[in-house]
PyMOL CGO cylinders between C-alpha atoms (Angstrom):
from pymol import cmd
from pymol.cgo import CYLINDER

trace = [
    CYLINDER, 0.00, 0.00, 0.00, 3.23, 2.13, 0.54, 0.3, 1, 1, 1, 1, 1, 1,
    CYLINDER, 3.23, 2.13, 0.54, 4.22, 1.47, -2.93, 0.3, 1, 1, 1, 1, 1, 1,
    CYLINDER, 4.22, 1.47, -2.93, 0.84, 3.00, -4.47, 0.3, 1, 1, 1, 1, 1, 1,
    CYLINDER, 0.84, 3.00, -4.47, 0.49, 5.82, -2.66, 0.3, 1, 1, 1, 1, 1, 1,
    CYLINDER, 0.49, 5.82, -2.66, 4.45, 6.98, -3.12, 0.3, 1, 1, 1, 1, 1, 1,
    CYLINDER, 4.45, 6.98, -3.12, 3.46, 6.28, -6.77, 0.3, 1, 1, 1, 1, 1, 1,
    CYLINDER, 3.46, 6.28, -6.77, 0.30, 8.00, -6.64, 0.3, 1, 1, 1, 1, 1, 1,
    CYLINDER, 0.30, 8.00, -6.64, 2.54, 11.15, -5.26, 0.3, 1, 1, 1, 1, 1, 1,
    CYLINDER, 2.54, 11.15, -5.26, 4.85, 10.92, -7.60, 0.3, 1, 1, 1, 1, 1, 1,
    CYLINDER, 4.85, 10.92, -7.60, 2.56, 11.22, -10.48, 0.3, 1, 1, 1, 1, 1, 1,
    CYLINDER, 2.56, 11.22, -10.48, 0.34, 13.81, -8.94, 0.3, 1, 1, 1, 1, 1, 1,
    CYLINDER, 0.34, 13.81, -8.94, 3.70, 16.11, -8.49, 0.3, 1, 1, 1, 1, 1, 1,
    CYLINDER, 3.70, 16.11, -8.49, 4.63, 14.74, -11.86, 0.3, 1, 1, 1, 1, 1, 1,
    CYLINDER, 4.63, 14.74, -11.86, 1.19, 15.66, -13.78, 0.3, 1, 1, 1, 1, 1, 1,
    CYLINDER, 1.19, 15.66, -13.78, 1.18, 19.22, -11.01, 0.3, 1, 1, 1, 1, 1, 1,
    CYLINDER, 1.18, 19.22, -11.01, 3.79, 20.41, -13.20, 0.3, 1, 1, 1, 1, 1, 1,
    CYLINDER, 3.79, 20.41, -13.20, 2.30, 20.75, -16.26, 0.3, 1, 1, 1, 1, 1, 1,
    CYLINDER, 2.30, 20.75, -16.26, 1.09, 23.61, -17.96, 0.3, 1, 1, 1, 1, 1, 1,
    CYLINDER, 1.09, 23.61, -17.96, -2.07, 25.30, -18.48, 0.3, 1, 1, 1, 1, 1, 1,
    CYLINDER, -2.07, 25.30, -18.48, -2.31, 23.22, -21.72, 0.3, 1, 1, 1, 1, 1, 1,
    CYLINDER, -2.31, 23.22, -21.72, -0.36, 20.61, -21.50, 0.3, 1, 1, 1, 1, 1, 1,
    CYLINDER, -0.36, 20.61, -21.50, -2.51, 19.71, -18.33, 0.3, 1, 1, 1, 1, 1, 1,
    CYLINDER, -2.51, 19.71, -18.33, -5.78, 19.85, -20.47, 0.3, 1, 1, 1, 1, 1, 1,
    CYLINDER, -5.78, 19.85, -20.47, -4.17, 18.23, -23.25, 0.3, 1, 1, 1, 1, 1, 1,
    CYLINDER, -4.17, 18.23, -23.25, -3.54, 15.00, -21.03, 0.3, 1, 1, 1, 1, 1, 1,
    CYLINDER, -3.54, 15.00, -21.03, -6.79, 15.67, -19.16, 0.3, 1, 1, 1, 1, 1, 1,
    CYLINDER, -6.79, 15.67, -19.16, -8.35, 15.23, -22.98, 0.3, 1, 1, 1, 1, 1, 1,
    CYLINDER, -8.35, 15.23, -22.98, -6.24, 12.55, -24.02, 0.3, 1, 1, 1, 1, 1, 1,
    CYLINDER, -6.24, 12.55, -24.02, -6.71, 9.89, -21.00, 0.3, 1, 1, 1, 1, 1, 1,
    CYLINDER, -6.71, 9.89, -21.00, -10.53, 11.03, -21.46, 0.3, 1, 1, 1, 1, 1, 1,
    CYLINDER, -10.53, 11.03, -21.46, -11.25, 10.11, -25.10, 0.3, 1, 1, 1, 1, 1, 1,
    CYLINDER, -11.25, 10.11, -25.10, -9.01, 6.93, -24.45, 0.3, 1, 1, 1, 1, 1, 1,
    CYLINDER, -9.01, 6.93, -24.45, -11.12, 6.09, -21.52, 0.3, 1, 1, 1, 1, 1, 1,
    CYLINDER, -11.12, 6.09, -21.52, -14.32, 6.48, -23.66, 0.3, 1, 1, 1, 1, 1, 1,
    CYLINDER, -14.32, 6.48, -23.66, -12.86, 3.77, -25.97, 0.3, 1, 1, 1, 1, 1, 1,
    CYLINDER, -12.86, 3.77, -25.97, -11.78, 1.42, -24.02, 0.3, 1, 1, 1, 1, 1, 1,
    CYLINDER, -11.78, 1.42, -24.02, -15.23, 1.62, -22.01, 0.3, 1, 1, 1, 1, 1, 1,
    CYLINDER, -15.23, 1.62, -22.01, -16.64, 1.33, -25.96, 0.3, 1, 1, 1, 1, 1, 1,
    CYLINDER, -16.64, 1.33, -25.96, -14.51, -1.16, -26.87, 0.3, 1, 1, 1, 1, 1, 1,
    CYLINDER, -14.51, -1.16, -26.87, -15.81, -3.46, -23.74, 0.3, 1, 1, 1, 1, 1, 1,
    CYLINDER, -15.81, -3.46, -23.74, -19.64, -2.93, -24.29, 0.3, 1, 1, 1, 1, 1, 1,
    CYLINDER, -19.64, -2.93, -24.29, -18.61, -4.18, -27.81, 0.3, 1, 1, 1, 1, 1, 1,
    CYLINDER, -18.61, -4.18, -27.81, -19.43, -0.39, -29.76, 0.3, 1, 1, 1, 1, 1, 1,
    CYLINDER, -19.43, -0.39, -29.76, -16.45, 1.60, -29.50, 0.3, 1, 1, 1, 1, 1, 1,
    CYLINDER, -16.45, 1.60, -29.50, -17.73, 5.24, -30.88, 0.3, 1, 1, 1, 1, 1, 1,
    CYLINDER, -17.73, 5.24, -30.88, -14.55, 7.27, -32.10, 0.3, 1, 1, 1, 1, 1, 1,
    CYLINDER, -14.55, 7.27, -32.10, -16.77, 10.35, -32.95, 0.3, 1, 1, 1, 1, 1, 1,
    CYLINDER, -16.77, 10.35, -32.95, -18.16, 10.09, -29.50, 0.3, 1, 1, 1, 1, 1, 1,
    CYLINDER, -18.16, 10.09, -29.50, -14.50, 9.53, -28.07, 0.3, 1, 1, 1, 1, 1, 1,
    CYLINDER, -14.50, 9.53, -28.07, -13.40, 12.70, -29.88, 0.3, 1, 1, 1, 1, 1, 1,
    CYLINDER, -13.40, 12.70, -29.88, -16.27, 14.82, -29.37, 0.3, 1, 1, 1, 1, 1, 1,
    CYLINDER, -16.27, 14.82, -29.37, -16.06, 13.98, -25.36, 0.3, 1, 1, 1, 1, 1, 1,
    CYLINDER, -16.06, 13.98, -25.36, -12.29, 14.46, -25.25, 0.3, 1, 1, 1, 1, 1, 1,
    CYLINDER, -12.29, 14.46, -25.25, -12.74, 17.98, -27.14, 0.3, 1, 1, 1, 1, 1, 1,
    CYLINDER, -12.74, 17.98, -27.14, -15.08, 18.94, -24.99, 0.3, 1, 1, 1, 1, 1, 1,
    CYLINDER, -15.08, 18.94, -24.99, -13.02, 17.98, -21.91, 0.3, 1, 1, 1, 1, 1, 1,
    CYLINDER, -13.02, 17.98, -21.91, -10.06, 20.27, -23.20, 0.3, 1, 1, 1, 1, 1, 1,
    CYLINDER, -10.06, 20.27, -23.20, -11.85, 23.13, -23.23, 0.3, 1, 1, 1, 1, 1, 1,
    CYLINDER, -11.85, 23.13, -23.23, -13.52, 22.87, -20.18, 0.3, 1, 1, 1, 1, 1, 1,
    CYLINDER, -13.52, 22.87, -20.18, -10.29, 21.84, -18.53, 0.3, 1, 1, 1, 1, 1, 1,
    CYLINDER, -10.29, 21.84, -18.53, -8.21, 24.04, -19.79, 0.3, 1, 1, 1, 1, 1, 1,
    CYLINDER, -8.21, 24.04, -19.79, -11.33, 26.88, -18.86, 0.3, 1, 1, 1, 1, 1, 1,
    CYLINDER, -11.33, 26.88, -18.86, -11.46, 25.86, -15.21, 0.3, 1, 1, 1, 1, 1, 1,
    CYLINDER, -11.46, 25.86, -15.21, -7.63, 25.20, -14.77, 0.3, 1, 1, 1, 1, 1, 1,
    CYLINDER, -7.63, 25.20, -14.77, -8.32, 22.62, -11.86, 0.3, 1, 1, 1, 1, 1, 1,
    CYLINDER, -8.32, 22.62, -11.86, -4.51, 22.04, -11.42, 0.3, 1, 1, 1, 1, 1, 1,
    CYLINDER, -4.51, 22.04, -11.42, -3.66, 25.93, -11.06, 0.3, 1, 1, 1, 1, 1, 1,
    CYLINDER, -3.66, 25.93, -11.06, -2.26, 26.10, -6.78, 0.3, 1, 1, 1, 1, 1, 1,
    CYLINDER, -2.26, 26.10, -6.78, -2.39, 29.04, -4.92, 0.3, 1, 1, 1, 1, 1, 1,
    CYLINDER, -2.39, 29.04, -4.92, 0.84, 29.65, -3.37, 0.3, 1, 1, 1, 1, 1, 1,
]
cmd.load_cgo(trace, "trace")
């Protein structure tokens, strides 16, 4: 359980950071990938859908700039 949350840390300081865009970039990216592999499992993967949802999340992301600290 160590293990996972040092890695956990790791990539959240890792992913931390990123940029703006970058950030929402990757945000968009594991989205749209998530969408297809969910698609993929239920037997109808739906690129369009994929793309449209990870499009989407980029620009809301990058809107809201959820990784953006206050220090």
């Amino acid at each position: 359980m160590v293990d996972i949350r040092a890695a956990y840390r790791r990539l959240d300081e890792w992913v931390g950071g990123f940029s703006r865009g970058t950030y929402a970039v990757f945000v968009a990216c594991q989205s749209a990938l998530g969408v297809l592999a969910v698609g993929a499992v239920l037997g109808e993967a739906n690129y369009a859908f994929a793309m449209g949802f990870g499009g989407t999340k980029l620009v809301l992301t990058y809107l809201s700039d959820p990784n953006h600290r206050e220090e």
